[in-house]
N, CA and C of each residue as an Amber inpcrd file, in Angstrom:
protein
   510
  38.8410000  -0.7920000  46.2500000  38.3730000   0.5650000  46.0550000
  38.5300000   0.9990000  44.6040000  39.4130000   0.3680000  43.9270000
  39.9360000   0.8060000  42.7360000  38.9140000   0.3990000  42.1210000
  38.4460000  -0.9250000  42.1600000  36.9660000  -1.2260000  40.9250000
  35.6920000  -0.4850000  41.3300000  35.6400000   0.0190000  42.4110000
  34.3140000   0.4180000  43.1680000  34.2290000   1.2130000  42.3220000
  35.6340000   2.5240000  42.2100000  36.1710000   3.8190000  40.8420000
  35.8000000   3.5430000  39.7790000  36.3180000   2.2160000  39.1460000
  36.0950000   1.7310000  37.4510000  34.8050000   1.6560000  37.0560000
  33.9790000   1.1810000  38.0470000  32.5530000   0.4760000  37.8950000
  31.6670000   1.7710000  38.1000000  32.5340000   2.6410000  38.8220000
  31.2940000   3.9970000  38.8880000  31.2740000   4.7300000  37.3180000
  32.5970000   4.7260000  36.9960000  33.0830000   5.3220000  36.0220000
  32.0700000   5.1340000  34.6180000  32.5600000   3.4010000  34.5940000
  31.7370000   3.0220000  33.3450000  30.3560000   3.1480000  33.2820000
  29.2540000   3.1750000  34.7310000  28.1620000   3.9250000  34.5920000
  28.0410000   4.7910000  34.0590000  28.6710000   5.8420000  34.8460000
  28.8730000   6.9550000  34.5900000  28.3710000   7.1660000  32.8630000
  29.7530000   6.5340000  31.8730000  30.1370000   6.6490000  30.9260000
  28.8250000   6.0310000  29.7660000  28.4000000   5.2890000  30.8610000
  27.2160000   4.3160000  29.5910000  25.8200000   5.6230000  30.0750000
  25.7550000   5.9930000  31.1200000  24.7390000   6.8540000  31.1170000
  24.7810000   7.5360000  30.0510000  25.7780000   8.3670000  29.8290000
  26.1400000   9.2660000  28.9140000  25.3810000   8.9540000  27.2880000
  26.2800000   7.2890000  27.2300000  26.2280000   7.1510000  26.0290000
  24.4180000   6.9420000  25.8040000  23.5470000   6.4860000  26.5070000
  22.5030000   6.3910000  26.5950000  21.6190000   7.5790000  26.5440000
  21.8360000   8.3660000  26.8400000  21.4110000   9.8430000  26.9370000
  21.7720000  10.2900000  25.3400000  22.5770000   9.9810000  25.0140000
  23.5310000  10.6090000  23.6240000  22.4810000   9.8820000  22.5800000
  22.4100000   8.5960000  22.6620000  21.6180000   8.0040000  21.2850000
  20.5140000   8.0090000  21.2370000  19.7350000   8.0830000  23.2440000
  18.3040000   8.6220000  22.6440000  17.8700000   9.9960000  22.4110000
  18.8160000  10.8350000  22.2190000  18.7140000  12.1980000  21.8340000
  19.0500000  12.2620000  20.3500000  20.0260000  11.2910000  19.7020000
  19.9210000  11.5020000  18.6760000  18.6960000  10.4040000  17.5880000
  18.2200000   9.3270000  18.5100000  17.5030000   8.7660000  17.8000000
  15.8890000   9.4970000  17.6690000  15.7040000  10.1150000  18.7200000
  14.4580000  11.2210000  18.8760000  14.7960000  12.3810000  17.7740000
  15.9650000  12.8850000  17.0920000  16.2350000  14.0070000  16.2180000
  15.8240000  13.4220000  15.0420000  16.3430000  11.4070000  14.7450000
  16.4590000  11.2210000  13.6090000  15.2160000  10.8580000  13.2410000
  14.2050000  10.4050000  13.8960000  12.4860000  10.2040000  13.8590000
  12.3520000  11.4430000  13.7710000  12.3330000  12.6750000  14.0520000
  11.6320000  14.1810000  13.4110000  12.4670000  14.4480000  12.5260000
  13.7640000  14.1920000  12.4530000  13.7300000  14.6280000  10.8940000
  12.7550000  13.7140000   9.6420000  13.1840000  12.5050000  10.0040000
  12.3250000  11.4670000   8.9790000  10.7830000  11.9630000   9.1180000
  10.5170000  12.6400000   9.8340000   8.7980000  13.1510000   9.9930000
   8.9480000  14.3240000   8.9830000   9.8190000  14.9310000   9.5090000
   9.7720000  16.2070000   8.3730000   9.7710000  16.5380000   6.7660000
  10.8610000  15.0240000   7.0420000  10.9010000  14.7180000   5.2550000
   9.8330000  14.0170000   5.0920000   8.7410000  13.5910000   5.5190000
   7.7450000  12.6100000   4.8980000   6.7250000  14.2250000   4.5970000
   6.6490000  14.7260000   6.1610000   5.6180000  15.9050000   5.6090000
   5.6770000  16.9800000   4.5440000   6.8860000  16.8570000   4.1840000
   7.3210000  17.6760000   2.9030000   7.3890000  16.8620000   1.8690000
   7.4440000  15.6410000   2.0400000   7.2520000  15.1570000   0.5320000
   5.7590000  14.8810000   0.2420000   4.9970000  14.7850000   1.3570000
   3.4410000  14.9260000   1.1020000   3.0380000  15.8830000   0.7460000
   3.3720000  17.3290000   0.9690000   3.1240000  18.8200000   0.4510000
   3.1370000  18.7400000  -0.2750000   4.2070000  17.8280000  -1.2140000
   4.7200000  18.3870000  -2.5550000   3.6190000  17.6680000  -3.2790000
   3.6410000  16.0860000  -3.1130000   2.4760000  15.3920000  -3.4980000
   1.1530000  15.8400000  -3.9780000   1.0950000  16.3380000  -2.6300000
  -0.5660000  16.8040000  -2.6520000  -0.7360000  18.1280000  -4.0680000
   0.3820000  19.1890000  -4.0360000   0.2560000  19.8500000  -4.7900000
   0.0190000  19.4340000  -6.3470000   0.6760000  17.9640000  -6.7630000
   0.5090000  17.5520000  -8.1610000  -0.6560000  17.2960000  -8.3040000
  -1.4050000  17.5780000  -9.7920000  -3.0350000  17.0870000 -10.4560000
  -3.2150000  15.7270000 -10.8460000  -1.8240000  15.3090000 -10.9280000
  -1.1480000  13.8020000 -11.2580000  -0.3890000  12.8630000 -10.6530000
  -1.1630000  11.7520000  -9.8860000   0.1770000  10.9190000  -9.8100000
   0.4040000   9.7130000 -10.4290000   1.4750000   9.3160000 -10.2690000
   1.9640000   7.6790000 -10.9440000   2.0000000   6.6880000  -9.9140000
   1.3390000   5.4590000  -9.8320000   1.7220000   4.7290000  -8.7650000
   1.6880000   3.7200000  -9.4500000   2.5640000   3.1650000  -9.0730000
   3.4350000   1.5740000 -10.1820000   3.2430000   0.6710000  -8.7010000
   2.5230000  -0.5780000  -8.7520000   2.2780000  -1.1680000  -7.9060000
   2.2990000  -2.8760000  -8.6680000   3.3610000  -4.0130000  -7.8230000
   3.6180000  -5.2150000  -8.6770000   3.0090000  -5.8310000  -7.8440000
   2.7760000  -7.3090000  -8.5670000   2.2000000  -8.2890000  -7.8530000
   3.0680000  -9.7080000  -8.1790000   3.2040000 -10.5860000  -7.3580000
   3.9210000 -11.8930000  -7.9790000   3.1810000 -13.1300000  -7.9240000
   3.9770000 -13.9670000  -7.8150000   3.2670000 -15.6370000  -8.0330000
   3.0400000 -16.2870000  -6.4770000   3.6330000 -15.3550000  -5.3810000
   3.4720000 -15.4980000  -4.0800000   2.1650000 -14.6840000  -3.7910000
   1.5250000 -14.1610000  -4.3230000   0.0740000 -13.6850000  -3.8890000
   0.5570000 -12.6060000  -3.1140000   1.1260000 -11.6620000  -3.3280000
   1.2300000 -10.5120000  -3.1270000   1.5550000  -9.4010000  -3.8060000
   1.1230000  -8.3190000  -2.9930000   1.2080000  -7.0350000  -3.8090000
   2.7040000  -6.3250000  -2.9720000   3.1430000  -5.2820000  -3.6510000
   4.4660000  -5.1730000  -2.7190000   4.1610000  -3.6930000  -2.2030000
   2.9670000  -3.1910000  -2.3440000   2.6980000  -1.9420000  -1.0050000
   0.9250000  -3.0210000  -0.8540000   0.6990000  -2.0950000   0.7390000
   0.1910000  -2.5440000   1.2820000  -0.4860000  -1.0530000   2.1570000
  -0.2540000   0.0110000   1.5380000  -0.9330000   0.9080000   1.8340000
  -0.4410000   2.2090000   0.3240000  -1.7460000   3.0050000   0.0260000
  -1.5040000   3.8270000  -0.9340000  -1.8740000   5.0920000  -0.6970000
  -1.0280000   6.2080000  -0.6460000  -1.5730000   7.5520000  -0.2340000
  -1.5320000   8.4360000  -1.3120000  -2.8920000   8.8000000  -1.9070000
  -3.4590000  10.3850000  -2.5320000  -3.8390000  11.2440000  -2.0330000
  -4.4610000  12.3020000  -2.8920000  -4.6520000  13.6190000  -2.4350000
  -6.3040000  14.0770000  -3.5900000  -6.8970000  14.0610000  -2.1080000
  -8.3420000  14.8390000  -3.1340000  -8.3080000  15.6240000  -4.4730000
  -8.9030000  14.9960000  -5.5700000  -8.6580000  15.6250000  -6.7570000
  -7.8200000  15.3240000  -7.7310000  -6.8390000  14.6330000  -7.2520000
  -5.7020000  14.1340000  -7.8260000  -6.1940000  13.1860000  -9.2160000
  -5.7120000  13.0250000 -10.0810000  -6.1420000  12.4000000 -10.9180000
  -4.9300000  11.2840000 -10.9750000  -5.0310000   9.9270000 -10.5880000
  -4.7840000   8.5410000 -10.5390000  -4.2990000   8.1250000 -11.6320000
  -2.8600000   7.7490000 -12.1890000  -2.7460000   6.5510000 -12.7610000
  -1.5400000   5.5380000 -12.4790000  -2.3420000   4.3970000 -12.3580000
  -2.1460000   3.6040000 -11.8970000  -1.5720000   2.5440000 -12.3420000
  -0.2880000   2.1380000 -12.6130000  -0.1850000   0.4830000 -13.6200000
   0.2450000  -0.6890000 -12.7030000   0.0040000  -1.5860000 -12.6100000
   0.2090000  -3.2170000 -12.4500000   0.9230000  -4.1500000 -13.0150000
   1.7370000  -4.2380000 -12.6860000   2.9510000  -5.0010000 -13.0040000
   2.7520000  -6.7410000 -12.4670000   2.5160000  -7.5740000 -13.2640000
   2.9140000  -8.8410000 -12.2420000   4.2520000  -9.3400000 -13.2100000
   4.7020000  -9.2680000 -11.8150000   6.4660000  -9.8500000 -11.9440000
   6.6890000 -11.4290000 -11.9310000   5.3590000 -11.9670000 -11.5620000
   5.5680000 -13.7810000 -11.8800000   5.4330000 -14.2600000 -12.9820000
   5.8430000 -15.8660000 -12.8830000   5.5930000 -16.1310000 -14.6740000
   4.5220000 -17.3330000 -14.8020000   3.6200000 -17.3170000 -13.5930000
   2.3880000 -18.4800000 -14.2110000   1.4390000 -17.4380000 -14.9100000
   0.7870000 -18.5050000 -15.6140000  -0.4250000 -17.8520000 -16.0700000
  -1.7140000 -17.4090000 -15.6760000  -2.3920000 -16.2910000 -16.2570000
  -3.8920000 -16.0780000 -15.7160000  -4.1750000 -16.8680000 -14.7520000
  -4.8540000 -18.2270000 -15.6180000  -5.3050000 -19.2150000 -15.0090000
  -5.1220000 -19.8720000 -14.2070000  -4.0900000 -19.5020000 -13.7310000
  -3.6230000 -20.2500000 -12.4030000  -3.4290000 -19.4620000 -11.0880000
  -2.8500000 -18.0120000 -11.7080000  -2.1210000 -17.0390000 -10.7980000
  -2.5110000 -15.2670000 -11.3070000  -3.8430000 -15.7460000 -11.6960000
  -4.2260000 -13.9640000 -12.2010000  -4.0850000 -12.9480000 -11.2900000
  -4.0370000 -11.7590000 -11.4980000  -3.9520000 -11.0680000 -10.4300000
  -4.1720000  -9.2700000 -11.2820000  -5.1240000  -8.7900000 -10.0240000
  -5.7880000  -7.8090000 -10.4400000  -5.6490000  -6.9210000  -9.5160000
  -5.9710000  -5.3570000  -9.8800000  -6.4010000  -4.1330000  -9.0340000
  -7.7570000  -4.1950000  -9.0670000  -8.0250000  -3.8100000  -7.7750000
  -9.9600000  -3.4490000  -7.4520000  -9.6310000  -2.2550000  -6.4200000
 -10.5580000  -1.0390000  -6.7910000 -10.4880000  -0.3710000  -5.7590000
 -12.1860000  -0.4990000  -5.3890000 -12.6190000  -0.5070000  -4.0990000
 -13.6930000  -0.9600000  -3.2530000 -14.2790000   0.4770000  -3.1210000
 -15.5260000   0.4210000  -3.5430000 -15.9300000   1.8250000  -2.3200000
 -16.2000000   0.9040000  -0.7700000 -15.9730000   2.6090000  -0.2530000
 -16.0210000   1.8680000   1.1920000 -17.4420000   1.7650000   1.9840000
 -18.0950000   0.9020000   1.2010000 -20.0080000   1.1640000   1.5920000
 -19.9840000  -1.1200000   1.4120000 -18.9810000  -0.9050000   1.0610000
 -18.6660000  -2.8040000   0.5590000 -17.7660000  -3.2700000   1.5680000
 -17.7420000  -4.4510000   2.1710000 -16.5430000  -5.4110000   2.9620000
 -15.7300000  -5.9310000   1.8240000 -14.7090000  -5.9090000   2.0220000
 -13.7490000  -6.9040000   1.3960000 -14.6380000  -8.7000000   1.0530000
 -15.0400000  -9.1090000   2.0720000 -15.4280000 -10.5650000   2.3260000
 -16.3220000 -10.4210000   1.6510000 -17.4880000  -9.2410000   1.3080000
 -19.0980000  -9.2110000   0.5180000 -18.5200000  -9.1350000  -0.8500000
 -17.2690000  -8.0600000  -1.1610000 -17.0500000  -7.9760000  -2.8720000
 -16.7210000  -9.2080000  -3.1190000 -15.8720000  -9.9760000  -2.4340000
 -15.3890000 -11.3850000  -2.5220000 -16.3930000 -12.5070000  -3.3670000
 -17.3510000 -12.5160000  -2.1230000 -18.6310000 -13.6540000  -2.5300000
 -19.2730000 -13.1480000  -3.4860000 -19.5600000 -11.5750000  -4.0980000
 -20.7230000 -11.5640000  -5.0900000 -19.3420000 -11.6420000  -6.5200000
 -18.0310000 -11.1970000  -6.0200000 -17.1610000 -11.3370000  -7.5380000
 -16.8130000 -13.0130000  -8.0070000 -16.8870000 -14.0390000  -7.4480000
 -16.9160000 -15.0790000  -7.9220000 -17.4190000 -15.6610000  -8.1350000
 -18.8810000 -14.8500000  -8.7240000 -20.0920000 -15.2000000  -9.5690000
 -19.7190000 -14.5780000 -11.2000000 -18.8020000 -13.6340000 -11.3020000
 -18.1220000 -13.0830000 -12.1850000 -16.9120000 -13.5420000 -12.8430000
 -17.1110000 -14.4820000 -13.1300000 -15.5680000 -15.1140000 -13.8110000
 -15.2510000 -14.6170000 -15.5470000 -16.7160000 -14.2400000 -16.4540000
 -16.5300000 -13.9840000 -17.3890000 -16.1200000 -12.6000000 -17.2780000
 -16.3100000 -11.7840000 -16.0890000 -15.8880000 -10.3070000 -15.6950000
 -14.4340000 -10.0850000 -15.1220000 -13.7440000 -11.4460000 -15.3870000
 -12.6910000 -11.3900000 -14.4620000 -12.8070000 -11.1680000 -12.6270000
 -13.4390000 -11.5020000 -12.7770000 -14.2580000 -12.1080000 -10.8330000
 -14.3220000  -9.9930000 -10.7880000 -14.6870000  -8.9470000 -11.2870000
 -15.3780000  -7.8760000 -10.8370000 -16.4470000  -7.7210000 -11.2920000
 -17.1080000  -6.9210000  -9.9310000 -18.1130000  -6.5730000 -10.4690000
 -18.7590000  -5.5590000 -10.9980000 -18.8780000  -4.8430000 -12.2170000
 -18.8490000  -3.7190000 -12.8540000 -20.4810000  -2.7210000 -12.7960000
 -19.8230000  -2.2140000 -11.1280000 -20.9250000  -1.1160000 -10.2600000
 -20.4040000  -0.5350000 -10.0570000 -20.2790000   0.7460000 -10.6330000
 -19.9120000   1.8500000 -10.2010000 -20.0130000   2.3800000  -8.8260000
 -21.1510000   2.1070000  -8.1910000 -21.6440000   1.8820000  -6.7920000
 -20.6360000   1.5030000  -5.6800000 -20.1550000   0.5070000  -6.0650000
 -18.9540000  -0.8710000  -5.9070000 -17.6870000  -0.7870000  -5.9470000
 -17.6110000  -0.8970000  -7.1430000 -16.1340000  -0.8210000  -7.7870000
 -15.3690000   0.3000000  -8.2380000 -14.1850000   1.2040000  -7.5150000
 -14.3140000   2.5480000  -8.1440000 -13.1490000   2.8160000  -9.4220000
 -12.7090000   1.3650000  -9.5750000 -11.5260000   1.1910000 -10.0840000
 -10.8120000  -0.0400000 -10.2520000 -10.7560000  -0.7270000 -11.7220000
  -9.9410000  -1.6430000 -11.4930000  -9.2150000  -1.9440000 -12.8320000
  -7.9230000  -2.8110000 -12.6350000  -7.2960000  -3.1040000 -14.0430000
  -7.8380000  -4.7630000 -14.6250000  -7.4060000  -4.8530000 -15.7580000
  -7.6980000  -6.2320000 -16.1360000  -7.1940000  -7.2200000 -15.0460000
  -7.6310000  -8.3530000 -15.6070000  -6.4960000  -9.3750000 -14.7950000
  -5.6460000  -9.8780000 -15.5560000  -4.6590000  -9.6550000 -14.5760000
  -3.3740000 -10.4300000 -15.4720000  -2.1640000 -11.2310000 -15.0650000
  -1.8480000 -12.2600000 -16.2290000  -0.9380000 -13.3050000 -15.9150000
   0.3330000 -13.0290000 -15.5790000   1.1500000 -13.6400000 -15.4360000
   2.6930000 -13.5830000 -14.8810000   3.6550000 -12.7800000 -16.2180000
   3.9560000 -11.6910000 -15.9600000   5.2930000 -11.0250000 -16.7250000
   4.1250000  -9.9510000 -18.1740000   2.7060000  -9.7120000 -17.3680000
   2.0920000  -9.1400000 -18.1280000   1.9640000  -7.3000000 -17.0690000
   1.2600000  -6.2050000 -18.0980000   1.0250000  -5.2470000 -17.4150000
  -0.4780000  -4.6660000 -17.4460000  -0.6680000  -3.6880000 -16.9150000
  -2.0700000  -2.9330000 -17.2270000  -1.6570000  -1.6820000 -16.9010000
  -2.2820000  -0.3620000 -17.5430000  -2.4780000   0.8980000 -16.6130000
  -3.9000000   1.5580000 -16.8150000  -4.5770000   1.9340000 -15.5380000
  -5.3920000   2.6580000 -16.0100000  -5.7140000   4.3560000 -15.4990000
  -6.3400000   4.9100000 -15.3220000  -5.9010000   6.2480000 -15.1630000
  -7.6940000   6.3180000 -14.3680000  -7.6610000   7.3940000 -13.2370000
  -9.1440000   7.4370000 -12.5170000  -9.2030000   8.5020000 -12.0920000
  -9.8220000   9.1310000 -11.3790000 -10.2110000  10.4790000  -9.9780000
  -9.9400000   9.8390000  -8.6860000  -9.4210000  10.5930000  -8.0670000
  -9.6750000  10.2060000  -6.5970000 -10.7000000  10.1580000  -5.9220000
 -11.2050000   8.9850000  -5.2170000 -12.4890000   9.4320000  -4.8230000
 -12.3650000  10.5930000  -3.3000000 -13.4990000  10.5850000  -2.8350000
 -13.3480000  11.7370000  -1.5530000 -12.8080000  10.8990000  -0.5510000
 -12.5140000  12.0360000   0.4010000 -11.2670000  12.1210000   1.1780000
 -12.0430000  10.5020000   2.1050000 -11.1860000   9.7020000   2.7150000
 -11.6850000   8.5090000   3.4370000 -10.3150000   6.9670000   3.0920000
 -10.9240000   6.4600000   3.2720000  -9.6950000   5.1020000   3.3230000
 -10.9010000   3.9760000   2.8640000 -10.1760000   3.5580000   1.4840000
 -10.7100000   2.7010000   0.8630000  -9.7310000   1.0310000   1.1170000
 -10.7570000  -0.1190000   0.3330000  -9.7420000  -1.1900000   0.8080000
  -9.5890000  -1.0250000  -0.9330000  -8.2410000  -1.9450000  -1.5060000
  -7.9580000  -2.6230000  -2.7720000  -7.5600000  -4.3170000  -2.4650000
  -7.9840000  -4.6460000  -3.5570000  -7.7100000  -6.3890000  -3.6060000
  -7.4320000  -6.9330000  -5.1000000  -7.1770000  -7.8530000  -5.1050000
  -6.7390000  -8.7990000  -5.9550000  -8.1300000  -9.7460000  -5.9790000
  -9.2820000  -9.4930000  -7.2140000 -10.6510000 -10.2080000  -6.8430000
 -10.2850000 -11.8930000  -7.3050000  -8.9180000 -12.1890000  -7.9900000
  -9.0480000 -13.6050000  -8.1750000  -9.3810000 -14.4520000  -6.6870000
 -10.2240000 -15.5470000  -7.4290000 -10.8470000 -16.4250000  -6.0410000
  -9.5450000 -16.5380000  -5.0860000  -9.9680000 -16.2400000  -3.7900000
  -9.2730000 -17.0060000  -2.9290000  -7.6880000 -15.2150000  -2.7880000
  -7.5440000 -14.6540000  -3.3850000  -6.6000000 -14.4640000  -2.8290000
  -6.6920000 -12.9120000  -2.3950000  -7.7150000 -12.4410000  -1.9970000
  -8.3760000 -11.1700000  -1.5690000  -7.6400000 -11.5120000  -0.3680000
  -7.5490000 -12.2590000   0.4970000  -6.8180000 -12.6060000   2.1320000
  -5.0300000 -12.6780000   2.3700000  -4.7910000 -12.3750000   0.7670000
  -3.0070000 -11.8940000   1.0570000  -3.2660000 -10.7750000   0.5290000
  -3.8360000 -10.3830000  -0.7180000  -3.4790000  -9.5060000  -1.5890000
  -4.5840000  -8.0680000  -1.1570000  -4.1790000  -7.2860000  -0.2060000
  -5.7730000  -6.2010000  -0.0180000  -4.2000000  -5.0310000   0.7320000
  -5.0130000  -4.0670000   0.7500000  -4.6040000  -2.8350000   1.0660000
  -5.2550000  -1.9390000   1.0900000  -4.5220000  -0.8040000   1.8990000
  -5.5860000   0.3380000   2.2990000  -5.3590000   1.7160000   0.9130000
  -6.2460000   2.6100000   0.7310000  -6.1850000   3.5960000  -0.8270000
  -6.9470000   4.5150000   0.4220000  -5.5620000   5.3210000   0.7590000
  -6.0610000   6.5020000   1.7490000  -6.3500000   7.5830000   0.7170000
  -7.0740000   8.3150000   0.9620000  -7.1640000   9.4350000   0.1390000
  -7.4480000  10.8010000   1.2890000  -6.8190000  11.4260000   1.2130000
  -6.8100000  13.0220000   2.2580000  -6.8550000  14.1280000   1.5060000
């Protein structure tokens, strides 16, 4: 009878504790909501932002999604933190309008090698930095385009399929 007691008990006791952490893990997701929506307020209110975005010798970029604000005026620098060269391991910003596939800018930019594989259409392309080698930088400065979700890539051959991300703009 005595464990029948213990064993009710420790239910009992784990209910509790179960009740306790998903009440506080449900507080700590709205607070973290709250602080994101207030740091987007604040965002949105600047005419300016800075977005420092690196790339390495692993073919990646280290965000993978970018959020502006209509109007905002963009600048943007590129960092690659690897140490091969261009020629081996270039690596670039492209921002896409979204009227283009990723896979279509792909095939018509590696007809462009003296362009640094972009292709310079305004139509097309709404934004991009040089290309560049390992432990080099770029910045360039743009408009936001209108409100929608654009893709960005890295137009060196071949590595548009690690290196792409989304350029939300709201």
């Amino acid at each position: 009878m005595e464990n029948f007691r213990y064993s009710r008990s420790v239910i009992i006791v784990m209910g509790f504790l179960t009740i306790f952490f998903f009440s506080c893990d449900s507080q700590t997701k709205e607070k973290q909501e709250n602080l994101k929506t207030v740091a987007e307020a604040e965002l949105a209110q600047q005419d300016t932002i800075k977005i420092t975005l690196r790339s390495n010798d692993k073919m990646q970029f280290d965000k993978d999604e970018i959020v502006v604000f209509k109007h905002q005026t963009i600048i943007l620098e590129l960092i690659h933190t690897g140490s091969m060269p261009k020629s081996a391991m270039g690596h670039n910003f492209v921002l896409l309008n979204n009227t283009i596939s990723i896979s279509d800018y792909s095939k018509k930019a590696l007809k462009k090698k003296e362009d640094d594989y972009v292709i310079e259409d305004p139509e097309i392309t709404l934004a991009h930095t040089k290309m560049l080698g390992g432990g080099e930088s770029d910045e360039i400065t743009f408009k936001a385009p209108p409100e929608g979700t654009y893709d960005f890539i890295c137009s060196f051959p071949g590595h548009y399929a690690n290196m792409k991300g989304k350029f939300i703009v709201k």
